[in-house]
C-alpha positions in Angstrom: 0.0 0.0 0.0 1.1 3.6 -0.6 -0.1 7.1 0.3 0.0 9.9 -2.0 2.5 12.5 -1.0 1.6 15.1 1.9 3.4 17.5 -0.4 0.4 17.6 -2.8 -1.7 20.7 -2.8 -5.0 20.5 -2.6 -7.4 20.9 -5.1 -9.9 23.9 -5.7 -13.1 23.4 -3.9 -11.4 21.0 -1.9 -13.1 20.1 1.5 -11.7 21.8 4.5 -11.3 21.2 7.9 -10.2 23.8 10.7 -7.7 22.6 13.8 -9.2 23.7 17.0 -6.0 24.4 18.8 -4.9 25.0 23.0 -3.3 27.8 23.8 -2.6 27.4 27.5 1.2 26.9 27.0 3.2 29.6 26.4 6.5 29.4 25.4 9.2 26.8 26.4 8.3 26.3 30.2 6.4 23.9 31.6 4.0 25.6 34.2 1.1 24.7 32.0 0.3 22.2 29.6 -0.1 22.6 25.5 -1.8 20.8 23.1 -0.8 17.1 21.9 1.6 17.4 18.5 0.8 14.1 17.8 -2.6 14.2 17.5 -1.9 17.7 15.4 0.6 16.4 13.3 -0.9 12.6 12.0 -4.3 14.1 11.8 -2.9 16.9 9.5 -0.6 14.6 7.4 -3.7 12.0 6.7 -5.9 15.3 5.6 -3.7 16.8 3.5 -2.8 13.2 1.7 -6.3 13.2 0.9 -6.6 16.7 -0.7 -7.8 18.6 2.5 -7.3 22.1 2.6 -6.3 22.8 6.7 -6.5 25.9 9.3 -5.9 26.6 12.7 -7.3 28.2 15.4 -7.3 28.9 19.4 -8.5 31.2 22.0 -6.4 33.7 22.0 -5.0 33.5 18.3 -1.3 33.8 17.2 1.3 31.1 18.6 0.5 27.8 20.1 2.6 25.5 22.2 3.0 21.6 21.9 3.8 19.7 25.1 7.1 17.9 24.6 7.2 15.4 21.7 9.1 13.0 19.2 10.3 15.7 16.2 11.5 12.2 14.4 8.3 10.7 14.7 7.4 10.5 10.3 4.2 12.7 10.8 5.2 15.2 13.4 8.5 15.8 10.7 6.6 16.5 7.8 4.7 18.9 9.5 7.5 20.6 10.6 8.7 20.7 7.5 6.2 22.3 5.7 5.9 26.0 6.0 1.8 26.3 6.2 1.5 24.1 8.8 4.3 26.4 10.9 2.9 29.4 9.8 -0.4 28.3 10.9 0.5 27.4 14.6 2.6 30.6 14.7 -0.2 32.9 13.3 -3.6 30.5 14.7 -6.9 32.5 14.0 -8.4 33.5 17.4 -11.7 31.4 18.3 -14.0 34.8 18.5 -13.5 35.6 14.5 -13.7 32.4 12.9 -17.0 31.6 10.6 -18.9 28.9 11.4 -19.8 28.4 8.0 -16.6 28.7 6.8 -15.4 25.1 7.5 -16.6 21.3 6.3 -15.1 19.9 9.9 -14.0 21.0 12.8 -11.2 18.7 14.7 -10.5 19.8 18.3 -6.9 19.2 19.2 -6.4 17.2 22.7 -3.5 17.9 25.2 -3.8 18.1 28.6 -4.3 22.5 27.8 -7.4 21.5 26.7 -8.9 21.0 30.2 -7.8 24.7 30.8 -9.3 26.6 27.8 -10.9 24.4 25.5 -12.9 22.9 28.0 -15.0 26.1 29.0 -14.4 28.2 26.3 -17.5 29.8 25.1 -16.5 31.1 21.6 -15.6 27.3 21.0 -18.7 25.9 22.2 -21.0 28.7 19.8 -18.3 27.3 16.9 -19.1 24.1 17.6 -22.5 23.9 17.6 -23.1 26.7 14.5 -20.8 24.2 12.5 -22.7 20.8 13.7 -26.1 22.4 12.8 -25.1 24.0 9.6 -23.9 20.6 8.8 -19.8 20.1 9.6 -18.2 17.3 10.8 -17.1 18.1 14.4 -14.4 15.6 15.8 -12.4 15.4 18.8 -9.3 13.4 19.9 -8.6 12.5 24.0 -8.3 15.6 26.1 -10.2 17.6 23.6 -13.7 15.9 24.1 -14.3 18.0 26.9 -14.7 20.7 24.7 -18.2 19.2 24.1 -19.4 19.0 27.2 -21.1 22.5 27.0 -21.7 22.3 23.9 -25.7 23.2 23.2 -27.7 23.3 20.1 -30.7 25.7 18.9 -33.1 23.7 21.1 -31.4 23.4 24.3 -30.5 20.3 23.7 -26.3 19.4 24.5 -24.8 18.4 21.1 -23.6 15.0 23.0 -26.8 13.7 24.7 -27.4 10.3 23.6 -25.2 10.2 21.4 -22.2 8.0 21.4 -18.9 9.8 22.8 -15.0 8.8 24.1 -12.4 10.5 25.2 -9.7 10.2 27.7 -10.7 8.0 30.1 -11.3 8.2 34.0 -8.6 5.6 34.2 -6.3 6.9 31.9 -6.1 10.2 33.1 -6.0 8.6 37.0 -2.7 7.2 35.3 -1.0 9.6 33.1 -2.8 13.0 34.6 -2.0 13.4 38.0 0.1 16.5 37.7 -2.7 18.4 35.9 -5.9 16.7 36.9 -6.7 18.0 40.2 -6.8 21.3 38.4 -9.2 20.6 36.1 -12.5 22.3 35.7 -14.1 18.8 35.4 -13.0 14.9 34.4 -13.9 14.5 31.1 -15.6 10.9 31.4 -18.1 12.0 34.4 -19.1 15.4 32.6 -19.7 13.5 29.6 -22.3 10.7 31.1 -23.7 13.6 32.9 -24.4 15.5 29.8 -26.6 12.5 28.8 -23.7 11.2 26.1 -23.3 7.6 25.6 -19.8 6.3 26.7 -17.6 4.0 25.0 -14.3 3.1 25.7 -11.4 0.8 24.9 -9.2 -1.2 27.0 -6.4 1.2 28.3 -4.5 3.2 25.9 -5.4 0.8 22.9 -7.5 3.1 20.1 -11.0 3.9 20.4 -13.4 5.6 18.1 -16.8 6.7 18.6 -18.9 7.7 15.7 -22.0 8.8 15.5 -23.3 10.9 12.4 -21.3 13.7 12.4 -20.0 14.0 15.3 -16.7 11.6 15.9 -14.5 11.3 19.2 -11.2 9.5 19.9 -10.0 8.2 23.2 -6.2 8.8 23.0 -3.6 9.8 21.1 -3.4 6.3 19.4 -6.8 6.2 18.1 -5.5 9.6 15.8 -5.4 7.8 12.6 -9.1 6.2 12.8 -10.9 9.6 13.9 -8.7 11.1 10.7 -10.4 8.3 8.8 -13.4 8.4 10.2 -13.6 12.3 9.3 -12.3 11.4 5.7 -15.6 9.3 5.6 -18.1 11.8 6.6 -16.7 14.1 4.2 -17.5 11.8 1.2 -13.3 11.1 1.1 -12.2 7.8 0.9 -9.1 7.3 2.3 -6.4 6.5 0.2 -4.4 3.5 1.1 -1.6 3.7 3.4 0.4 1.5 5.5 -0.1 2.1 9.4 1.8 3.9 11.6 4.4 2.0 13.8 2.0 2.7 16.4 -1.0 2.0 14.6 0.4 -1.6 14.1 1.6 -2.4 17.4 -1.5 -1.5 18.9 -3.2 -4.1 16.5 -1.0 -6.6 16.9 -1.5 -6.7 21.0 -4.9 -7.1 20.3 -4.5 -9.9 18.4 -2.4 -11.1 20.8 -5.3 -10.7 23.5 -7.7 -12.2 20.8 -5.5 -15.3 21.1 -3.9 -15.5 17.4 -1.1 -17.7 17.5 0.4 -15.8 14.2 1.7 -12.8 16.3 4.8 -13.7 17.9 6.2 -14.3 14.9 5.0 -11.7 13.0 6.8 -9.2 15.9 9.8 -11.3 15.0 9.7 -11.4 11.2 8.9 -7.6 11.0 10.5 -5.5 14.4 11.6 -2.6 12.7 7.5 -2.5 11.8 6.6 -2.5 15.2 7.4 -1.0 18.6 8.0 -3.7 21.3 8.7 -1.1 23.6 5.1 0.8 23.6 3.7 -2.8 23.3 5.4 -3.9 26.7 4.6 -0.5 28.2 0.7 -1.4 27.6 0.6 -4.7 28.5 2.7 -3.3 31.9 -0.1 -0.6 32.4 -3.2 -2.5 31.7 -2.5 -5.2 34.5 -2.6 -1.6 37.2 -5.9 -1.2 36.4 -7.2 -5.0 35.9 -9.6 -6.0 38.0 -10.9 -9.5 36.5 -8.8 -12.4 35.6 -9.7 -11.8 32.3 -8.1 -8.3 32.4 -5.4 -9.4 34.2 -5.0 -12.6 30.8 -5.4 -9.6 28.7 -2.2 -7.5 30.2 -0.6 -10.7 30.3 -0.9 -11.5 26.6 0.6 -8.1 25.6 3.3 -8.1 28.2 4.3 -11.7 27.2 3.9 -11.1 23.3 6.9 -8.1 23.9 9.1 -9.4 26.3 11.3 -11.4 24.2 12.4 -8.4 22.7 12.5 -5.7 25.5 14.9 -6.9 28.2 13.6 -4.4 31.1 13.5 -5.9 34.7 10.2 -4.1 35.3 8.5 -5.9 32.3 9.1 -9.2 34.0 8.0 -8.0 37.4 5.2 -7.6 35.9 4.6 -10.4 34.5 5.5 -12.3 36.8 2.7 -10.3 39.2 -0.1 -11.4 37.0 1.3 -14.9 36.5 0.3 -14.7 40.6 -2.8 -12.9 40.5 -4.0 -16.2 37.8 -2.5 -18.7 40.3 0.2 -19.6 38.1 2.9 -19.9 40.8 5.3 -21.6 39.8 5.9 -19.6 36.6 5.9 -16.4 38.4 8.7 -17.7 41.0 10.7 -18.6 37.4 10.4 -15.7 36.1 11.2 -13.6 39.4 14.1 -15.8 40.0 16.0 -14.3 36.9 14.9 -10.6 37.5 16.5 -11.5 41.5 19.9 -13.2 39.7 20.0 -9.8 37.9 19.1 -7.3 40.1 19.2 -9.1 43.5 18.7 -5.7 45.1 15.2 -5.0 43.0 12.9 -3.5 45.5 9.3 -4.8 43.2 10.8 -7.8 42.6 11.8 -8.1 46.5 8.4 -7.3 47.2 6.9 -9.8 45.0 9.0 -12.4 46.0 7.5 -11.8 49.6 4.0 -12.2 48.2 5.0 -15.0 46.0 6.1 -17.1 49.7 3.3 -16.3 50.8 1.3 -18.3 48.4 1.0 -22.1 48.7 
């Protein structure tokens, strides 16, 4: 499969969609959050292979601020390669002058800065629901899905009541928000179900897409791709052929794994250099903190087990060797704790584990 170049100009009359943008950083520090280059940069680089024309805008116009990323990462380079895209973050239209009419889509940016001003920004919220009734596409990725929350249409209604919504989890911001999230105006999941929406969710950090009509949500950063896709779709674009992300494919392959298919470990070992063991161990490692069922607990296990022949980290066989317990399956865990100890004798987890692991028959 092949993608047609990103360098490729749109055509005229080309559909259009406008990048709803944080702009709670400001400049280099780190006393607030920005918005999520990631979820900029692959949405951006899947439009504009598909002949979308692209804007940008934020609350307070001119420059945004990204919270730190990967400038290698394929998609994040090509945007900052090419000079719209810079100029565009440097010189964002501000929220309170944008037409509603003006756009085919809308995609709100996530990052945790979107808790700060996206979420409760009321020049966003008229946007929003001008665009969704004059009939746009309005999408949002992770932390930007609060910016629906009060979000109301001509009858009073809220844009998201009954309809089907994601976002950045409860548990995935209990996880990876704790810096920002007891200042936040509200948790995105819990404002959501109490604006009537209907919430879905994937497993932890695995992608997620909700879509419903027009309206289209993603719960991470690594569901990106398929809101970009699923935006493509509702504007009558079908997306031209591509081959996935590095992410993209790891992320499929540890559900396969959890799925049972017997073709994966091989595959990971056939084709590394097309995956990323690393991010696959990382959510295996996260997903057993939050499993609460033995069949979430098999589930981390899969994921953790289908990386760890290639990522040697003493943590990753903790781990596993703590949900081996949880399932009863002593004696594994004691082998694989055993090599972590012969290792890194001094390992407090594994030390601690160990105690546990004695005290089961």
């Amino acid at each position: 499969m092949f993608a047609r170049p990103v360098s490729a100009m749109p055509r005229e009359g080309s559909k259009s969609v406008l990048f709803v943008i944080s702009s709670e950083k400001q400049g280099a520090g780190d006393t607030r959050p920005g918005f999520e280059m990631d979820e900029l940069a692959q949405a951006w680089d899947l439009f504009r292979s598909n002949g979308v024309r692209t804007a940008f805008a934020s609350p307070r116009g001119g420059a945004v601020a990204a919270d730190k990323f990967n400038p290698d990462d394929p998609a994040n380079a090509r945007f900052l390669a090419d000079p719209d895209a810079i100029a565009g973050i440097a010189n964002s239209l501000p929220l309170a002058g944008v037409d509603a009419g003006a756009y085919d889509a809308v995609y709100i940016v996530g990052g945790k800065g979107a808790m700060f001003d996206l979420a409760v920004n009321p020049e966003l919220a008229r946007l929003v629901a001008q665009s969704y009734q004059r009939g746009a596409v309005v999408a949002a990725i992770c932390h930007g899905s609060a910016a629906l929350a009060n979000v109301r249409l001509a009858d009073g209604r809220h844009l998201v009541a009954g309809r089907a919504v994601t976002g950045f989890t409860a548990e995935e911001d209990a996880l990876f928000g704790k810096r920002w999230s007891k200042d936040y105006p509200f948790g995105i999941e819990a404002k959501l179900r109490e604006r009537g929406a209907r919430w879905v969710e994937s497993p932890l950090m695995m992608p997620g897409v909700a879509v419903d009509g027009r309206l289209i949500t993603g719960q991470n950063p690594y569901s990106t791709g398929l809101v970009a896709d699923a935006v493509l779709r509702a504007l009558d674009i079908v997306p031209a052929a591509r081959t996935p992300r590095r992410d993209e494919a790891s992320m499929a392959l540890a559900e396969r794994a959890v799925a049972g298919d017997p073709a994966v470990a091989s595959e990971l070992v056939e084709n590394t250099a097309r995956f990323h063991p690393e991010l696959i161990a990382i959510v295996g490692h996260y997903q057993l903190q939050v499993a609460e069922t033995p069949t979430t607990v098999r589930a981390a296990l899969a994921v953790m087990e289908l990386a760890a022949p290639h990522v040697g980290a003493e943590e990753l066989s903790v781990s596993r060797a703590e949900a081996m317990r949880r399932l009863g399956r002593i004696a594994e865990a004691r082998r694989v704790l055993s090599t972590v100890l012969a290792e890194k004798p001094g390992m407090v987890e594994a030390l601690e584990l160990q105690s546990r692991l004695q005290a089961s028959p």
